[in-house]
C-alpha positions as CSV (number, residue, x, y, z in Angstrom):
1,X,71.3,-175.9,9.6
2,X,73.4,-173.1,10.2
3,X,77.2,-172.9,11.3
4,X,76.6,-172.5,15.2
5,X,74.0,-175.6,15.1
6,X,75.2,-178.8,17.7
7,X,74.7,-181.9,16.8
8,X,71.8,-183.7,15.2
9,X,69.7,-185.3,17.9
10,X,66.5,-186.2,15.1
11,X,67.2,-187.2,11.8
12,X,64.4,-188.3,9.4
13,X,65.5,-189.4,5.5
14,X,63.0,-189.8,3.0
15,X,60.1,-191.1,5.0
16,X,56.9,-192.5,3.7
17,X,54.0,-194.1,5.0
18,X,51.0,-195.3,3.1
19,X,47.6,-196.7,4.8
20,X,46.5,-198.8,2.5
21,X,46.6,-197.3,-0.9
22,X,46.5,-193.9,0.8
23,X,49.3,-191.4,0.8
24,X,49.9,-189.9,4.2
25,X,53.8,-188.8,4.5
26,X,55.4,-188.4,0.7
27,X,59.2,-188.5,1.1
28,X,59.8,-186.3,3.9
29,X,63.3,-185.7,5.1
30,X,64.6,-183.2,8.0
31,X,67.1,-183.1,10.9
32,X,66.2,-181.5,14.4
33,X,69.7,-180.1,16.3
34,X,70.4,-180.7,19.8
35,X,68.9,-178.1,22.8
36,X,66.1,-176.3,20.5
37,X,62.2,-175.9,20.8
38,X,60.6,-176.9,17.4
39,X,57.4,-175.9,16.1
40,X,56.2,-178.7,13.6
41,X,53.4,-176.9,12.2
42,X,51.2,-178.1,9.0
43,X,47.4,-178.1,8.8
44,X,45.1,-180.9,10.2
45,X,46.0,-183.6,8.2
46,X,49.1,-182.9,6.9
47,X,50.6,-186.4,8.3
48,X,52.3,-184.6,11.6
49,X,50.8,-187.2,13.7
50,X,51.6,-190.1,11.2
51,X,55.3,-188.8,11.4
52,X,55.7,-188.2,14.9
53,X,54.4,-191.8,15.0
54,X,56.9,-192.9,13.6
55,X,59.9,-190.8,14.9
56,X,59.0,-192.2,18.3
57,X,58.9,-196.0,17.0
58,X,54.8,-196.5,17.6
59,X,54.4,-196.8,14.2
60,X,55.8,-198.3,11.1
61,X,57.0,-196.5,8.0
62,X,56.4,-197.8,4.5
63,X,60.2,-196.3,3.3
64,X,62.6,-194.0,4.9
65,X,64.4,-193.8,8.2
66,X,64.5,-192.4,11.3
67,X,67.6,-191.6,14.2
68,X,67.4,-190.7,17.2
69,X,70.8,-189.2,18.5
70,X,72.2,-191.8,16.3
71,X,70.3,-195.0,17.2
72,X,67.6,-196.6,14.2
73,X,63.9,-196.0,15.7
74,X,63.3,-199.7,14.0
75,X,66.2,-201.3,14.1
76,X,67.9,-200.0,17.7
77,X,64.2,-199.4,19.0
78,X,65.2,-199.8,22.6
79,X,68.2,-197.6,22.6
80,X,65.9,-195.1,20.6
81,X,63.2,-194.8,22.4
82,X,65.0,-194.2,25.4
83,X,66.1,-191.2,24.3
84,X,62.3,-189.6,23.4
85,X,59.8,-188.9,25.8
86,X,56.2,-188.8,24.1
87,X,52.8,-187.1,24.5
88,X,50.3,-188.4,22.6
89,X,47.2,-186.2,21.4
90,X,45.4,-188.0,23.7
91,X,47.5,-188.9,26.6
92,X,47.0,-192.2,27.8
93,X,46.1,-191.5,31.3
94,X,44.4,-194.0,33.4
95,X,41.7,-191.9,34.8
96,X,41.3,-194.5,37.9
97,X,44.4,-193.8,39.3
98,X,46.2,-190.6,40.8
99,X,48.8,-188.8,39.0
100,X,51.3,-190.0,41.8
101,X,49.9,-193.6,41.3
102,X,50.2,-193.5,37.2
103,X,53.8,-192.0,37.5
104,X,55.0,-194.7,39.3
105,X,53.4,-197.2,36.8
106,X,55.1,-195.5,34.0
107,X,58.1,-195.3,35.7
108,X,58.4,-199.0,36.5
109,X,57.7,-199.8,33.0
110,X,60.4,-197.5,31.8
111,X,62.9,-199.4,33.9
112,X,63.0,-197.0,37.1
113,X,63.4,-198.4,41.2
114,X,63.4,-197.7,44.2
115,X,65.2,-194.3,45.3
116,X,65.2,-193.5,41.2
117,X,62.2,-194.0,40.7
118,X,61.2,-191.7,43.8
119,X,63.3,-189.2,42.9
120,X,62.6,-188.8,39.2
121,X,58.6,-188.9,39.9
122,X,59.1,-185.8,42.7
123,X,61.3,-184.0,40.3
124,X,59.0,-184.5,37.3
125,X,56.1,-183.5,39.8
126,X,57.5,-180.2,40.6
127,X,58.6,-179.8,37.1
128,X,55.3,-179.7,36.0
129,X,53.1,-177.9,38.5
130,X,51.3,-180.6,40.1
131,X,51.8,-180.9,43.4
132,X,48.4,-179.6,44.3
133,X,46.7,-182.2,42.7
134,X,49.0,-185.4,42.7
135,X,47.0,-187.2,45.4
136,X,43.4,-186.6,43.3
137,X,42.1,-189.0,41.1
138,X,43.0,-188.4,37.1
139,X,38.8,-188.3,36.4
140,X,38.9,-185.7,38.2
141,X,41.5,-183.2,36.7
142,X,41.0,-180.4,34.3
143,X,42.2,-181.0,30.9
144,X,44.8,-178.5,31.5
145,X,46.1,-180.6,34.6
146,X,45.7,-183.7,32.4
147,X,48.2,-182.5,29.9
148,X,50.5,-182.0,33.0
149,X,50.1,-185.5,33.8
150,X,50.8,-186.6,30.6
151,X,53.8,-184.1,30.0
152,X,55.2,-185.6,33.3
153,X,54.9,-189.4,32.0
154,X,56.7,-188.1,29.1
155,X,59.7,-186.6,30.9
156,X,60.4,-189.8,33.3
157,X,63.5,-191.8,32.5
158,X,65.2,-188.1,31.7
159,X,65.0,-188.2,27.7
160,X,67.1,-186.1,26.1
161,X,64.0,-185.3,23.6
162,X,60.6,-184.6,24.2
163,X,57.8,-184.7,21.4
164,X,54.5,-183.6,22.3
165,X,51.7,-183.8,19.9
166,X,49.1,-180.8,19.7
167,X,49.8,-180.2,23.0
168,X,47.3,-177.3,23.7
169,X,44.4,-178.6,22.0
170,X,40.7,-178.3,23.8
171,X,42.9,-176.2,26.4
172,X,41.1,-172.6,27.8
173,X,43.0,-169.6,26.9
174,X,45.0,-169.7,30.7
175,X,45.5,-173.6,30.1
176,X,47.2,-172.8,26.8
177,X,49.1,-169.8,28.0
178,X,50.3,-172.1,31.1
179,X,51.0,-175.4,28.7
180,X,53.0,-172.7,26.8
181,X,55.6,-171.8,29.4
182,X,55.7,-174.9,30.4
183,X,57.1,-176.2,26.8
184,X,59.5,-172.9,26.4
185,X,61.2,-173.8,29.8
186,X,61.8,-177.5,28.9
187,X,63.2,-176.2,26.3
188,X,65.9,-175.6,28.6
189,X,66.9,-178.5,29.0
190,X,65.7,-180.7,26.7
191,X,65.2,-180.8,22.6
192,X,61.2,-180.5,22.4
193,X,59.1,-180.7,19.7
194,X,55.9,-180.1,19.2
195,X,52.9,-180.4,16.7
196,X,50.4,-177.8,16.2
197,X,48.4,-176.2,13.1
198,X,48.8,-172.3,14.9
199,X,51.1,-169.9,12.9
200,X,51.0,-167.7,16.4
201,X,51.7,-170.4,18.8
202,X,54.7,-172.0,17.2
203,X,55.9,-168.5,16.5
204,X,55.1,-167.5,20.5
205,X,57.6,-170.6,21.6
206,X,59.3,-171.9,19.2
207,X,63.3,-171.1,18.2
208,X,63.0,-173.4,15.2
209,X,60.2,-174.2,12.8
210,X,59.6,-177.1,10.4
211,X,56.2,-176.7,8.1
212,X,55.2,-180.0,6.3
């Protein structure tokens, strides 16, 4: 990293993970500063999904390590973890519920009550440009509101890092363009990374790039 980088906030050394006899991640090693968008960008199936996986402690790695702003993702996983907020490529949303109704359940399970919990749910609603919609039913929600949700889940509990996977994936072009802004200005606040196998989209948001 350069002179004027801060802090590490990611640091990955040497990670591998085999399924089975098959290779997926070979000895992959970077470090993601503090306050930065990343664009992790690799073709489908070049193991970003394994490795975010694993950076956010859902999955285990056959060698290597991972920190997050200095706690082990396997050995401090609690600590860790609080730090990341995580999108899935398929958010787990529960389609029965409201988006108000499916924050709060998130919320509680990431330790949040009472006035908190209210609080942090309201600001994470406006944050993401759901208001309109947080009294509908999930089911009923475009895809593009459905990454909302699921970019809202991710930012409760205030993590200082945010990791979305393929975020704009089976978006329409004004769903990407809008999911777009949305990741530049959490960038403002937060260290976000993201997965995606577009040259032009990382290079639209991103301030750093890592290709694997």
């Amino acid at each position: 990293m350069g002179s004027g980088e801060r802090q590490s906030m990611i640091s990955v050394e040497h990670l591998t993970k085999y399924y089975g006899e098959y290779l997926a991640v070979e000895d992959l090693t970077f470090e993601i500063g503090e306050g930065h968008v990343y664009g992790f960008l690799g073709p489908n199936g070049a193991g970003k999904t394994t490795t975010m996986n694993i950076m956010t402690g859902c999955l285990s790695a056959s060698a290597g390590s991972v920190h997050i702003d200095g706690h082990d993702i396997f050995e401090e996983a609690e600590a860790a973890k609080k730090c990341i907020g995580y999108l899935p490529e398929q958010p787990p949303l529960y389609m029965s519920e409201t988006p108000l109704e499916y924050l709060r359940f998130v919320g509680e399970a990431k330790g949040l009550r009472g006035q908190a919990l209210t609080e942090q749910i309201q600001a994470v609603i406006r944050q993401t440009g759901i208001e309109a919609v947080q009294g509908r039913r999930i089911s009923a929600l475009s895809k593009g509101y459905r990454q909302r949700v699921g970019i809202a889940q991710a930012l409760l509990g205030n993590p200082k890092t945010i990791i979305l996977d393929e975020p704009t994936v089976g978006l329409d072009p004004i769903q990407i363009i809008e999911i777009r802004s949305l990741i530049k200005e959490l960038g403002r606040s937060h260290t976000v990374v993201f997965s995606s196998h577009i040259l032009s989209e990382v290079h639209a948001i991103c301030d750093r790039i890592l290709i694997i």
